[in-house]
Every structure is written in structure tokens, then in C-alpha cells.
FISELUM-681889 format. One line per 8 residues: for each residue z, x, y of C-alpha. Coordinates in Angstrom, 2 decimals. Layout:
REM residues N
Z,X,Y; ...
This chain:
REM residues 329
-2.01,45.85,-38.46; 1.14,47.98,-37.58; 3.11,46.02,-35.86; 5.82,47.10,-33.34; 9.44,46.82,-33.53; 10.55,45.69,-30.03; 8.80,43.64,-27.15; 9.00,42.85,-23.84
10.65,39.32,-23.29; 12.09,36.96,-20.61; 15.25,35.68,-21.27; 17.85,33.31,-19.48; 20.82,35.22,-18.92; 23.10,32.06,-18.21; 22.47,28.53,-17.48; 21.13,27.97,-13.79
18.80,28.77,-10.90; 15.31,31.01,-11.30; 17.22,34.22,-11.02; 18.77,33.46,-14.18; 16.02,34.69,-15.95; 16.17,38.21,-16.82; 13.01,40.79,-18.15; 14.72,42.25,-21.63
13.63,44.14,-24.58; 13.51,42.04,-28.00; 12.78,42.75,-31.43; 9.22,41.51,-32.42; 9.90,38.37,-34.52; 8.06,37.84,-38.30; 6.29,35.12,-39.20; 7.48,32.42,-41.84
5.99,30.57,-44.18; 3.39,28.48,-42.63; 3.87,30.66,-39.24; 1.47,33.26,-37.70; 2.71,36.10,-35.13; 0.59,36.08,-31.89; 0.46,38.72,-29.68; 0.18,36.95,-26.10
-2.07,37.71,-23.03; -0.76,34.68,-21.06; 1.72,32.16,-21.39; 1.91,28.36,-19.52; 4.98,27.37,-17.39; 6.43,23.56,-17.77; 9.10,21.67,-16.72; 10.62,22.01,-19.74
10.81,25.76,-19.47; 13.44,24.60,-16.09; 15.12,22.13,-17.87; 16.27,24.84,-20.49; 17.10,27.37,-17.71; 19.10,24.98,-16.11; 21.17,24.12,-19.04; 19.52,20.69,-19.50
17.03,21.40,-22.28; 18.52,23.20,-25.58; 15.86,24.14,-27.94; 15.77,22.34,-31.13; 17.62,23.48,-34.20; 15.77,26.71,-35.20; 13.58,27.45,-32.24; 13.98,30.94,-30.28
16.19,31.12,-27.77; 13.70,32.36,-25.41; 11.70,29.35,-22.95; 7.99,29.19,-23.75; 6.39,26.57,-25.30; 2.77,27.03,-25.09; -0.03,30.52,-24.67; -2.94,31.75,-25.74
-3.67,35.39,-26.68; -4.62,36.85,-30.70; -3.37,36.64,-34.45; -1.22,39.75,-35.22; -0.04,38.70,-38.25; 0.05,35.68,-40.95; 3.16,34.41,-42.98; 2.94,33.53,-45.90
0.97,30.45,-47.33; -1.63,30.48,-44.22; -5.30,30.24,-44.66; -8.33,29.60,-42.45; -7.12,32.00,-39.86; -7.50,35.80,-39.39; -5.85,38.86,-37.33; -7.46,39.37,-34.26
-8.71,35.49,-33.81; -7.93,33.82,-30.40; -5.91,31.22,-30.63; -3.55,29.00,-28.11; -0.69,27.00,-29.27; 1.97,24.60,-29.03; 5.13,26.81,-29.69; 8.86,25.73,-30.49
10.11,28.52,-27.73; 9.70,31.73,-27.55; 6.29,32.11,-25.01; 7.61,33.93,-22.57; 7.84,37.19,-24.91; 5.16,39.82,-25.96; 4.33,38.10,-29.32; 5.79,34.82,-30.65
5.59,33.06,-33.72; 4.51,29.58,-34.07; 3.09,27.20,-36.91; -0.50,27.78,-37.82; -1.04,23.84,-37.91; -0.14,23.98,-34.13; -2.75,26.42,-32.97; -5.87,25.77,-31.43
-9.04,28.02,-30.95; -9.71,28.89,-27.67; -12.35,26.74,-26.03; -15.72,28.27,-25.90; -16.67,29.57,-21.82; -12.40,29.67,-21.29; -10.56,32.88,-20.84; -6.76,33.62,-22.64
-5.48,32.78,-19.30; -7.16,29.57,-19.16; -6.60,28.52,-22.31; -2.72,28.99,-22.29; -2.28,26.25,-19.43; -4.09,24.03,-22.04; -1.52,23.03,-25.20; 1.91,21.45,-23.38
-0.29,19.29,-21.26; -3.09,18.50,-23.47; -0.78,17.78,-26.44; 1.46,15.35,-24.20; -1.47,13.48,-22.53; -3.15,12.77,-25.87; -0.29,11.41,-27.58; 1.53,9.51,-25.06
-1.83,7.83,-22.83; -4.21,7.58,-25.78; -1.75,7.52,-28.97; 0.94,5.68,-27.66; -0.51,4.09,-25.07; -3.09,3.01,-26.65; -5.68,3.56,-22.87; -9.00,2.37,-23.75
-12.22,2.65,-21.75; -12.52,-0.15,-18.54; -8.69,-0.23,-18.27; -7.32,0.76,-15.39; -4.44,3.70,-15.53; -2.06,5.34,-13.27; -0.39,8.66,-13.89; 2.23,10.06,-11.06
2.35,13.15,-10.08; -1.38,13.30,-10.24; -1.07,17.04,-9.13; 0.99,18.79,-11.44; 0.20,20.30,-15.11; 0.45,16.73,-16.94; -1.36,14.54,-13.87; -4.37,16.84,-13.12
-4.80,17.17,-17.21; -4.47,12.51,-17.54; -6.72,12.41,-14.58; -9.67,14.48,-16.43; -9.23,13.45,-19.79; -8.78,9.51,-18.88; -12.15,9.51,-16.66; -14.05,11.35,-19.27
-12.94,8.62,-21.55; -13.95,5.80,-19.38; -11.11,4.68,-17.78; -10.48,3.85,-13.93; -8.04,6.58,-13.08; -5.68,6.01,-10.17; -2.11,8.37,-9.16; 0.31,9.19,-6.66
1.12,12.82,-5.21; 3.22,14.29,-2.31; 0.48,15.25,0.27; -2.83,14.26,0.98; -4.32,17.83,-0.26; -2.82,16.86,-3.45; -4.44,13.23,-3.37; -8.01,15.34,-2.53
-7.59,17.37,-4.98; -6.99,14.13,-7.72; -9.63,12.04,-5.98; -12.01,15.16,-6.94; -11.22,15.29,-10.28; -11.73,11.92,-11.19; -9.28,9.31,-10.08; -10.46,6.51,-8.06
-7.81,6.04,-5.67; -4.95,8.55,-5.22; -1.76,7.66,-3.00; 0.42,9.83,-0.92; 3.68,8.17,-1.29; 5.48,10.05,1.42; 3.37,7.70,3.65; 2.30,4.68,1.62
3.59,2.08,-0.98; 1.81,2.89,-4.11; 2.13,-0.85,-5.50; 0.97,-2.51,-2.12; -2.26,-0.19,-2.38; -2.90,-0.15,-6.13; -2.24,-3.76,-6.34; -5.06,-4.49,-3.38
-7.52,-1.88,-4.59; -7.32,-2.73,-7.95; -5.30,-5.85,-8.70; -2.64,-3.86,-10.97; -2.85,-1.19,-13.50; -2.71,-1.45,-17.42; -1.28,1.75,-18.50; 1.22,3.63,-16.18
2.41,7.35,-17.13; 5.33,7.64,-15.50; 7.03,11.19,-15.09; 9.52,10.23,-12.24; 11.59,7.83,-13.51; 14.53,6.44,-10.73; 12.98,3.79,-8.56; 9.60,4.20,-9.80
10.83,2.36,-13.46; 11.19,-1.27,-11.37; 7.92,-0.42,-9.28; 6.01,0.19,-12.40; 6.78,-2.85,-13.96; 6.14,-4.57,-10.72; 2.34,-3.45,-10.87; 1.56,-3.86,-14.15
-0.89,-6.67,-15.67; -0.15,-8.93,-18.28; 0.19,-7.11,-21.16; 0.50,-3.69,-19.36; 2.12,-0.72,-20.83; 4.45,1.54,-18.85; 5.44,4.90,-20.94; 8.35,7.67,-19.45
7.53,11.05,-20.51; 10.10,12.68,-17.50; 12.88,11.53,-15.03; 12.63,13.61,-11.63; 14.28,10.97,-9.93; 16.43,9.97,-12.89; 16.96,8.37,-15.97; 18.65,5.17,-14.66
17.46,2.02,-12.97; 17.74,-1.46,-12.70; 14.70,-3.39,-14.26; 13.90,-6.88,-14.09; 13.56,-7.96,-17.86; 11.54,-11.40,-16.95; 8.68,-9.70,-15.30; 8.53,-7.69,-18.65
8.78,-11.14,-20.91; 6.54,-13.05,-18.63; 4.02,-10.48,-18.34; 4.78,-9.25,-22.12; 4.94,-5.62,-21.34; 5.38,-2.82,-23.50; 8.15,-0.19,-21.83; 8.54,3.14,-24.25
8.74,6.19,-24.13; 8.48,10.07,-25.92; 8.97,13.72,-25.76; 7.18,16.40,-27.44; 8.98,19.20,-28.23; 11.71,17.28,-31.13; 8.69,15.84,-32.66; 8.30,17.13,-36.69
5.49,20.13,-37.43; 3.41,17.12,-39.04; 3.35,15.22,-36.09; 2.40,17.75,-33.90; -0.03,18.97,-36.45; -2.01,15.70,-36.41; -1.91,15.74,-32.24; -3.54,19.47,-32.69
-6.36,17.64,-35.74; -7.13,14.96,-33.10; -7.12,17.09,-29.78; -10.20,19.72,-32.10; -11.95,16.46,-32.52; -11.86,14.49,-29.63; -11.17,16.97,-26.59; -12.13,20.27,-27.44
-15.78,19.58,-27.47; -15.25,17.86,-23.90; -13.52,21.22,-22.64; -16.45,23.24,-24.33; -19.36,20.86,-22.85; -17.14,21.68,-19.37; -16.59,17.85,-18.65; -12.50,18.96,-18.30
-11.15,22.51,-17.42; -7.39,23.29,-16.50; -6.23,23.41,-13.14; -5.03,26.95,-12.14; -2.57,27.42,-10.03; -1.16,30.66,-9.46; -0.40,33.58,-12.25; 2.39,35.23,-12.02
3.19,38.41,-14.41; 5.70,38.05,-17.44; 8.29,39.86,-15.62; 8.34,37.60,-12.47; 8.99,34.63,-13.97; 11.90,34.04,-11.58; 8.84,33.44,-8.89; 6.90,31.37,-11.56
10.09,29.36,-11.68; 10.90,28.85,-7.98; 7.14,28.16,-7.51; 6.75,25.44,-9.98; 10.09,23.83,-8.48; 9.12,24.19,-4.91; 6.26,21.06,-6.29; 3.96,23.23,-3.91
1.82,23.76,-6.54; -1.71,22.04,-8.14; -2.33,22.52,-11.80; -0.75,24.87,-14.06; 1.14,28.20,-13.54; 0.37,31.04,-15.94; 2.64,33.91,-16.81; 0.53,37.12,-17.51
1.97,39.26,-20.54
């Protein structure tokens, strides 16, 4: 296939607010070793993507300057070294940067097919969220079926992903969110109880309803780090995977002996190519056949196209939204 030399792209002109990003033309990158060039339909917004606008977030060492760290669309090209893959397949992907572009290269051991009855659009909201739920709710912490979990922000990408994938899994699912559309919204896609916490404390109600929680996945950091720990049964786990209220907080260390809890925490995009690579073995075996028997689906939010990315931006910060937003390329 005859590729082209330039693309369209999003870039961030300078560290700061949403109109910092900027539409520009880019030369099409080549694929490495180990790499295949996709030529993207749509590509997922994150917090992440923010982060790095805002100066907060630089990629890692080699990684495209560009944000974009997940998207679905088809194989233009292979690098050298890759097999089991072909131009023109369908794919979506975990990407180092680079999504919000025309075509982007990524490591073949990071892609995904698209899930059978989802379109490219669909299937781009998929890899940040999946990728993160699996590894840091059932890898690292270790949910099982009959335990009882709680995930915050039950409404955004990461929450309305933990919500599905923990209930198909068999665990009581319960989260917090910001209105009590949002808490609907949760409540109908599998969690048991969901609290508003503009108007209620989440530990009063979780710990009547149901007497604590064994896994917390905790995106909010701030206050939230002491109330966690609070809640949590003997032997609980609380994991950090964000800090919207801040990294910082004062935590009472003999509630966490007494109750032997396990406080950690992880974040995706430093991980190695081999660790992600065994996240992307493990999410083909265990959750794509739940996507493609349509037991979980993404939540869509709004699209937005490539070149508007500003509004994608200002949307996803505005916390307005439910499920994923989707840049159209």
C-alpha cells in the first residue's frame, strides 16, 4: 500500500488550557521493528491526554509528541519482524502517544481485534480503560467473585468500564458519582448501590448497605485516601490509579495494621511493551469474548471530530460527561 507522506494531526502548541491544542499537518510516521502503522477512523480521549496538555504528563522516553493513547481503525503497514497480522485488518490499540493523528504507530503486541457486533468508533473507547481496569482491579487487586468493590467516579471512561466488567465477573459492584443521573446511569449498568456524594457520605451509606467494601479503585485521591481506608474490611485492598483531588493526605496507619490492608498503586502508560503485552494476551482471553457475547459494551459519550479536540477537551473536563469521548479522524 502507498502510503502518504503527511497527515492530519492534533498537536499541543504550548503547555495549558484546551485551546492549546492546535489541528497541524505531520509527516506520516514508519513503523519499527515490532510496530505496525494504523491508519485511524477514531481515537479515545483520557485524562491523560489533559494531563499532557497541561504540562503535567510528559510522554515517556521515545513516545510521539502528539496526545493519544488509544484508537481503533486498519493496518497500513507492518515493521519489520511482525507476523499474524495483515494490511487492511481492524485493529484497536493501546498506543505510547500519537492517537490523535491520521495514522500512528504502535506495537503489534498491543493491538487488539476489534470486537465482533462493535464499530471503529466503539472499539477505540475500549483499550485505555479496558487495559487499566484489568490490571489494576483484577491483576493487582486481585477482585474475586462475592467480594464486594467500589470504584469512584462510577461515570467516567474507567468507572462505567469497572462497573461492567466487575458484575460480569461476579462481584457486588458499588461507586460514587456527581449527580444522581450519573448514579442511574451506574445503578443500570450493574452496580448495586451508587452514591451521589454532593449529597451523601459515601462511607456512612456503603458501610450500612453493605458493611464495607474489599477492593476500592480510587481515582480521586485527596480526602477520599483516609475515607477509603476507613471503609475497608479486614484485609481490604485500596489501589490509586489518579489524584483529582490530589496526591497528598493524611492516613491513619493503625486502621491499615489492624485491619492489614493492602494500599498500592499503578499507572499504565510507563509500564514495559511486555507488560502491556501480557494485559492485551489476558484482556483476548478473558474479556473479549464477554464484549462479543454483548454482556459489556463501552459507554459513548459524545464524538467529537479530530480537529475539535479543543471541545473534546473542555468537554471531558467540564465532568459533564458519561462514558467515553471519541475523536473522529
Amino acid at each position: 500500500m502507498a502510503l502518504p507522506e503527511s497527515m492530519a494531526a492534533v498537536e499541543i502548541a504550548e503547555p495549558g488550557g484546551p485551546e492549546m491544542l492546535r489541528p497541524v499537518t505531520r509527516p506520516v510516521p514508519r513503523p519499527a521493528a515490532g510496530e505496525v502503522l494504523i491508519r485511524l477512523v477514531a481515537a479515545g480521549v483520557n485524562r491523560p491526554d489533559a494531563l499532557q496538555r497541561a504540562g503535567a504528563y510528559d510522554p515517556p522516553p521515545g513516545a510521539s509528541d502528539l496526545p493519544g493513547l488509544e484508537g481503533a481503525g486498519h493496518i497500513a503497514a507492518l515493521g519489520p519482524g511482525v507476523s499474524g497480522l495483515a494490511e487492511g485488518d481492524a485493529v484497536c490499540g493501546l498506543f505510547p502517544g500519537g492517537g490523535y493523528a491520521a495514522y500512528v504507530t504502535a506495537p503489534a503486541a498491543h493491538l487488539l481485534p476489534v470486537p465482533a457486533g462493535l464499530s471503529l468508533t466503539e472499539a477505540a473507547a475500549l483499550p485505555e480503560t479496558f487495559f487499566t481496569v484489568w490490571s489494576t482491579v483484577f491483576e493487582r487487586g486481585a477482585l474475586r467473585a462475592g467480594e464486594r468493590f467500589l470504584v469512584h467516579g462510577g461515570a467516567s471512561g474507567i468507572g462505567t468500564t469497572a462497573i461492567q466488567l466487575a458484575a460480569a465477573r461476579g462481584a457486588r459492584v458499588f461507586t460514587t458519582a456527581g449527580s444522581d443521573a450519573k448514579c442511574a446511569a451506574c445503578v443500570a449498568l450493574g452496580a448495586e448501590v451508587a452514591v451521589n456524594y454532593r449529597d451523601e457520605d459515601y462511607v456512612k451509606r456503603l458501610r450500612a448497605a453493605a458493611g464495607g467494601v474489599d477492593l476500592s479503585l480510587n481515582m480521586v485521591g485527596g480526602s477520599y485516601l483516609g475515607r477509603d481506608v476507613r471503609l475497608l474490611a479486614p484485609d481490604g485492598r485500596l489501589v490509586m490509579i489518579a489524584f483529582l483531588e490530589g496526591p497528598k493526605a493524611e492516613l491513619n496507619f493503625a486502621q491499615i495494621m489492624t485491619k492489614r490492608l493492602t494500599v498500592t498503586g499503578a499507572t499504565l502508560r510507563p509500564q514495559s511493551v511486555a507488560a502491556k503485552a501480557r494485559m492485551a494476551d489476558a484482556l483476548r482471553r478473558e474479556v473479549w469474548p464477554l464484549i462479543e457475547a454483548g454482556r459489556i459494551r463501552p459507554v459513548m459519550d459524545q464524538t467529537f471530530p479530530l480537529a475539535d479536540a479543543a471541545a473534546a477537551h473542555a468537554r471531558m473536563e467540564s465532568s459533564a460527561h458519561i462514558g467515553k469521548i471519541v475523536l473522529t479522524v
